[in-house]
C-alpha positions as CSV (number, residue, x, y, z in Angstrom):
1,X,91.9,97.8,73.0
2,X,89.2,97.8,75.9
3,X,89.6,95.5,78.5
4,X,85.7,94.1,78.7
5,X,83.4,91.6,80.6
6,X,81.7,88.9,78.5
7,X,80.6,85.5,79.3
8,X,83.2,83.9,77.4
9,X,86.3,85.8,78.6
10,X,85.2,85.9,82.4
11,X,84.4,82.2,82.1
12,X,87.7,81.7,80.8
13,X,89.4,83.5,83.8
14,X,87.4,82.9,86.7
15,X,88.0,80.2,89.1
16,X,83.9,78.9,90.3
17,X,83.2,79.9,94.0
18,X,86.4,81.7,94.7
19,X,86.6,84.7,92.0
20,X,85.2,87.6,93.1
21,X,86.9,90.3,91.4
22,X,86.7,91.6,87.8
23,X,89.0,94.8,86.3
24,X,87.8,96.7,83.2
25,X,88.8,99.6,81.2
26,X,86.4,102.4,81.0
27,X,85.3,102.9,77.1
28,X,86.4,106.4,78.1
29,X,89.5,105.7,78.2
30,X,90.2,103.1,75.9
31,X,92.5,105.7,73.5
32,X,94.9,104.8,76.4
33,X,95.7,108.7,76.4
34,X,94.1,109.5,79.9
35,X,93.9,108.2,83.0
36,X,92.2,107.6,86.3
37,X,92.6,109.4,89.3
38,X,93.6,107.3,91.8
39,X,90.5,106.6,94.2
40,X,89.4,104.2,96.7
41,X,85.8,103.9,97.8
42,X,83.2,101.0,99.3
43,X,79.9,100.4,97.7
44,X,77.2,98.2,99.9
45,X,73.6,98.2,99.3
46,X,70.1,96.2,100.4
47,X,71.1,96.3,103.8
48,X,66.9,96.1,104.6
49,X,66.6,96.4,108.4
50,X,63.4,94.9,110.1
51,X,63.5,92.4,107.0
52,X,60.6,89.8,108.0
53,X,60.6,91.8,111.2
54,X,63.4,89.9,112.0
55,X,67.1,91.0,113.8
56,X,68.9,89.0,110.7
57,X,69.5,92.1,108.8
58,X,70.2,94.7,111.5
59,X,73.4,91.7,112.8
60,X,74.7,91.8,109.5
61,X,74.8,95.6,108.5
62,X,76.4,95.5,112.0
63,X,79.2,92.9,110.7
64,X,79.4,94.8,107.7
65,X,80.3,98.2,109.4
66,X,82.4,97.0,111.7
67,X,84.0,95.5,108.5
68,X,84.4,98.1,106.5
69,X,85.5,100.7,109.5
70,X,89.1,98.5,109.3
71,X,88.9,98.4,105.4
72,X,90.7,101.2,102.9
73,X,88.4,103.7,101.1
74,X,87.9,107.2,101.4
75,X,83.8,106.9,101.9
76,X,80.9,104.3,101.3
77,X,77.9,104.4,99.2
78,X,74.9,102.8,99.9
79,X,72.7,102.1,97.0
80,X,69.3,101.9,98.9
81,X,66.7,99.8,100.4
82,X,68.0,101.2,103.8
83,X,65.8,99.1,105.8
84,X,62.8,96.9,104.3
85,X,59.1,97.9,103.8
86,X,59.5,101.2,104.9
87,X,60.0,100.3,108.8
88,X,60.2,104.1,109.9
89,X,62.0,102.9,113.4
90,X,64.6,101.1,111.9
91,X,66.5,104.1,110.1
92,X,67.5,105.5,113.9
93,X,68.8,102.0,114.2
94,X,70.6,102.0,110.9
95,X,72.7,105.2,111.8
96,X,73.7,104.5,115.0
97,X,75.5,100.9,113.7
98,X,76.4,103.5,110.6
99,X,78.6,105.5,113.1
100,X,80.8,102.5,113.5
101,X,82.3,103.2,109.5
102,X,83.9,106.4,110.1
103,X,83.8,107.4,107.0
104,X,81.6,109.7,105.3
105,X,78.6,107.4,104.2
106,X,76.3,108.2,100.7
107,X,72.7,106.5,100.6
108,X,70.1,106.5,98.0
109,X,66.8,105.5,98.9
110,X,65.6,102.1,97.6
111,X,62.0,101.1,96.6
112,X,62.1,99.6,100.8
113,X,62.8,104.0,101.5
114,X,59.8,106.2,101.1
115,X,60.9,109.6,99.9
116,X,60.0,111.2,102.9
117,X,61.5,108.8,105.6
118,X,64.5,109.2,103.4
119,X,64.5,113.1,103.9
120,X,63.6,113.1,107.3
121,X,66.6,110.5,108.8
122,X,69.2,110.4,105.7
123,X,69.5,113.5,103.4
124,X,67.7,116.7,101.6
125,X,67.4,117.0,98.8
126,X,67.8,113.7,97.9
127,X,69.3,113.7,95.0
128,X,72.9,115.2,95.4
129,X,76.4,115.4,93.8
130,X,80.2,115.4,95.3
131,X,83.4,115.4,93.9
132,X,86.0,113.4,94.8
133,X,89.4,113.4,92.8
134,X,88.1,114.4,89.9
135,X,85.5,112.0,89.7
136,X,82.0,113.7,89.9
137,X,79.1,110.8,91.8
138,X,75.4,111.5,90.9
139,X,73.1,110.3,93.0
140,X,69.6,110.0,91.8
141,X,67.2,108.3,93.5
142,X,64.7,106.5,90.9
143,X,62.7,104.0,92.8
144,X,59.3,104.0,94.1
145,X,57.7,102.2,96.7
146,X,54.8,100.4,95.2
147,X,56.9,99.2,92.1
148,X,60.5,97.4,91.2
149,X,60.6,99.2,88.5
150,X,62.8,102.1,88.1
151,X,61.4,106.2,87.1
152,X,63.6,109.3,86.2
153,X,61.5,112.6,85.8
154,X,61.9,115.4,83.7
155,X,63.3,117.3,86.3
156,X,65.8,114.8,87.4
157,X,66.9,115.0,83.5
158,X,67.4,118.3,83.5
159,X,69.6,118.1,86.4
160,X,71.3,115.1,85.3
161,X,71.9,117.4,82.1
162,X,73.5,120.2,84.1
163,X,75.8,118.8,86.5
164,X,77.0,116.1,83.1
165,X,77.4,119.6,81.5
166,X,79.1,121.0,85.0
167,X,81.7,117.7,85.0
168,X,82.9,118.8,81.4
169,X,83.5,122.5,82.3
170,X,85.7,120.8,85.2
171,X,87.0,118.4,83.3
172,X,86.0,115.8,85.7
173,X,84.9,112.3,85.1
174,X,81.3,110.5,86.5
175,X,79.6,107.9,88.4
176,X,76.1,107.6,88.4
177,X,74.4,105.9,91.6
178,X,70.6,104.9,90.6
179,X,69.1,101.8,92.6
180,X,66.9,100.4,89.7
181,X,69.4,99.4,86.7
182,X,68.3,101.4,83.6
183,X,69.4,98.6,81.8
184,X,66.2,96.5,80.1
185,X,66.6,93.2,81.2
186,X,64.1,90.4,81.0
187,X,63.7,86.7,81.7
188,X,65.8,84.8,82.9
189,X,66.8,88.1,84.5
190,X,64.5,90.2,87.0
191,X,62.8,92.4,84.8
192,X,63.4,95.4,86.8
193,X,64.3,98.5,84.9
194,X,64.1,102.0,83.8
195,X,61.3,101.7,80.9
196,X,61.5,104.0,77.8
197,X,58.1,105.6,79.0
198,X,59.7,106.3,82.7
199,X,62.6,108.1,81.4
200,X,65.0,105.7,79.9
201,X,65.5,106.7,76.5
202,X,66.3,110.4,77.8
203,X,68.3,109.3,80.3
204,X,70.6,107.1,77.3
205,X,70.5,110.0,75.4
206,X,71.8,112.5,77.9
207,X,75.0,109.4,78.9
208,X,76.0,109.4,75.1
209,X,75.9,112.6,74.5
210,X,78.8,112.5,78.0
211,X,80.5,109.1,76.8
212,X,84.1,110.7,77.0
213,X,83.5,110.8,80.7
214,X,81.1,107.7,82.0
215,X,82.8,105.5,84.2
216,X,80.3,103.4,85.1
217,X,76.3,103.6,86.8
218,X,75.9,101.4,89.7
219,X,72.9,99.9,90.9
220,X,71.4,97.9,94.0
221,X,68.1,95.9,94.0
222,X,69.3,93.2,92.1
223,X,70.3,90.9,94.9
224,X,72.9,88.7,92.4
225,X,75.8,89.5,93.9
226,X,77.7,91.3,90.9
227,X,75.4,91.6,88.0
228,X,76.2,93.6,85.1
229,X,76.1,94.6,81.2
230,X,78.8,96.4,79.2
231,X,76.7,96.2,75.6
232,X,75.8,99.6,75.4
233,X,78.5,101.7,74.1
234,X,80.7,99.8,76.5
235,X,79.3,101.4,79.4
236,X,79.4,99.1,82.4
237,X,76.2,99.5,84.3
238,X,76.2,97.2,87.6
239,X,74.2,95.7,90.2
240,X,75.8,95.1,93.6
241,X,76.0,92.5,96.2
242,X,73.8,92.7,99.1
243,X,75.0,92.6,102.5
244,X,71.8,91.5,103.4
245,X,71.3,88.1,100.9
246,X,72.3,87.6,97.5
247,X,70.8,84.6,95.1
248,X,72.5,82.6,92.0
249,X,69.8,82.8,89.8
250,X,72.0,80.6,87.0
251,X,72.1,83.2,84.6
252,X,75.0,82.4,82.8
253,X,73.9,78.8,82.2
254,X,70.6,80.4,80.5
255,X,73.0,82.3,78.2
256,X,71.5,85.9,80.2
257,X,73.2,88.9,78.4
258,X,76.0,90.7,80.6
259,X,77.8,89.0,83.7
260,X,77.3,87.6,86.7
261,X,80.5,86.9,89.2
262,X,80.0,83.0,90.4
263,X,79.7,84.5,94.3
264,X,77.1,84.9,96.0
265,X,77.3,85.2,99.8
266,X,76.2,88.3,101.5
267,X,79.2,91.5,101.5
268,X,80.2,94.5,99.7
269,X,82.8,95.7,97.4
270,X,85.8,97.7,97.3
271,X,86.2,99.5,94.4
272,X,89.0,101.3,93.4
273,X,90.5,103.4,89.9
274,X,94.0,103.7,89.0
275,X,95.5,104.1,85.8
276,X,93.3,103.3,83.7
277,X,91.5,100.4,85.0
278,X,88.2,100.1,87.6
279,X,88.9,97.2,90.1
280,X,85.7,95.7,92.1
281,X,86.7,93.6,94.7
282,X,83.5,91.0,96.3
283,X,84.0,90.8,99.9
284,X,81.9,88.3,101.5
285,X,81.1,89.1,105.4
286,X,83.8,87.5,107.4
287,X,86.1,86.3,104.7
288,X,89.3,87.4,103.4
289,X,88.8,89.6,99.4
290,X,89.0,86.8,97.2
291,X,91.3,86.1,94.5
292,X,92.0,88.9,91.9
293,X,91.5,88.4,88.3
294,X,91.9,90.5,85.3
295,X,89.1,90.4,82.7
């Protein structure tokens, strides 16, 4: 039977303040007949340099890198807002404290990253694939900068299509990387999303038509720490902690769909497969992981 997140079971397991770690079973797997390769890989995201044109920011994503070049984990992703409001000077910044990782480093741009600034410091094209122990990461970027809301394009469809198509002729499984959730969420939540009219509904229809092989799409933006929903074909689509600032917005006391780990401090997460279970880890800047707990 699937191992999932809900309210009521990760309420039930958690300890407040000092759980920071969920495990799940991908609905892929949940015949129990295949399994995970084993991989080990850091997410961060909203590291937003220049923030209030202040230094804040730029210490932190320094802590965090010096961090996460001791940690285990074969590369990082970033999942955007690089720097804040587009600050072009800041992304020379941001790579020099990146060269402290020493590991290969993935961003997306954010709805902080203009397109352009994005090609010219980080990466073109921008939206890219690798493969990594038979585990295929998309990397889409679907933000703009005069909206929160999230927008996919025909084109990025169509290749969406093809390299889902591309993973099954390998037989690899995937990881999508998108920094607006796709998932509709409304108040008490952000409201922040991929709207049917912006691509959503194709974008759906292209994941189920690839279920057998969806591990999970992970987002930034959010700023809740770990924020995520499992209610569409058990699907786990998650929102990252900030290494920048992350705020409890209560949404389990309002009865918000999906979950929400009770930490809230600024880090990034270790994730890692094996077997047939996803582990994400919450590590807040200068503290030890915290307690692990199977959901």
């Amino acid at each position: 039977m699937r191992n999932s997140i809900t309210r009521r079971t990760f309420l039930a397991t958690s300890t407040a303040a000092v759980c920071g770690t969920a495990t799940f079973t991908p609905a892929c797997l949940a015949d129990g007949d295949r399994k995970l390769p084993t991989l080990n890989f850091i997410t961060v995201t909203d590291t937003h340099l220049g923030y209030k044109n202040q230094e804040s920011a730029t210490k932190r994503w320094q802590q965090a890198a010096g961090e996460i070049a001791g940690q285990p984990g074969d590369f990082v992703l970033h999942l955007g807002d690089v720097v804040d409001g587009g600050r072009e000077e800041r992304y020379p910044e941001y790579l020099e404290i990146r060269q402290a990782i020493k590991k290969p480093v993935y961003e997306i741009p954010g709805n902080h990253d203009p397109e352009p600034l994005f090609e010219k410091y980080l990466r073109k094209p921008v939206d890219m694939s690798f493969v990594k122990n038979g585990v295929r990461f998309l990397l889409l970027n679907n933000a703009h900068t005069d909206s929160h809301l999230g927008f996919l394009t025909k084109q990025q469809l169509a290749w969406l299509e093809a390299e889902c198509k591309q993973a099954a002729k390998e037989d690899e499984f995937l990881i999508l990387c998108l920094h607006v959730p796709v998932h509709s969420n409304k108040h008490p939540d952000r409201g922040w999303y991929v709207k049917p009219k912006n691509g959503q509904t194709d974008f759906y229809a292209i994941m189920e038509k690839h279920a057998d092989r969806v591990l999970m799409l992970m987002h930034g933006h959010f700023h809740n720490g770990i924020r995520g929903w499992d209610d569409r074909g058990a699907m786990h689509e998650i929102c990252f902690p900030s290494v920048l600032y992350n705020l409890n917005r209560k949404l389990e006391s309002q009865n918000a769909p999906g979950y929400n780990l009770p930490e809230f401090r600024p880090g990034y997460t270790q994730v890692s497969l094996k077997g047939s279970e996803i582990t994400l880890a919450y590590k807040p800047l200068g503290e030890d992981v915290v307690q692990r707990k199977v959901i």
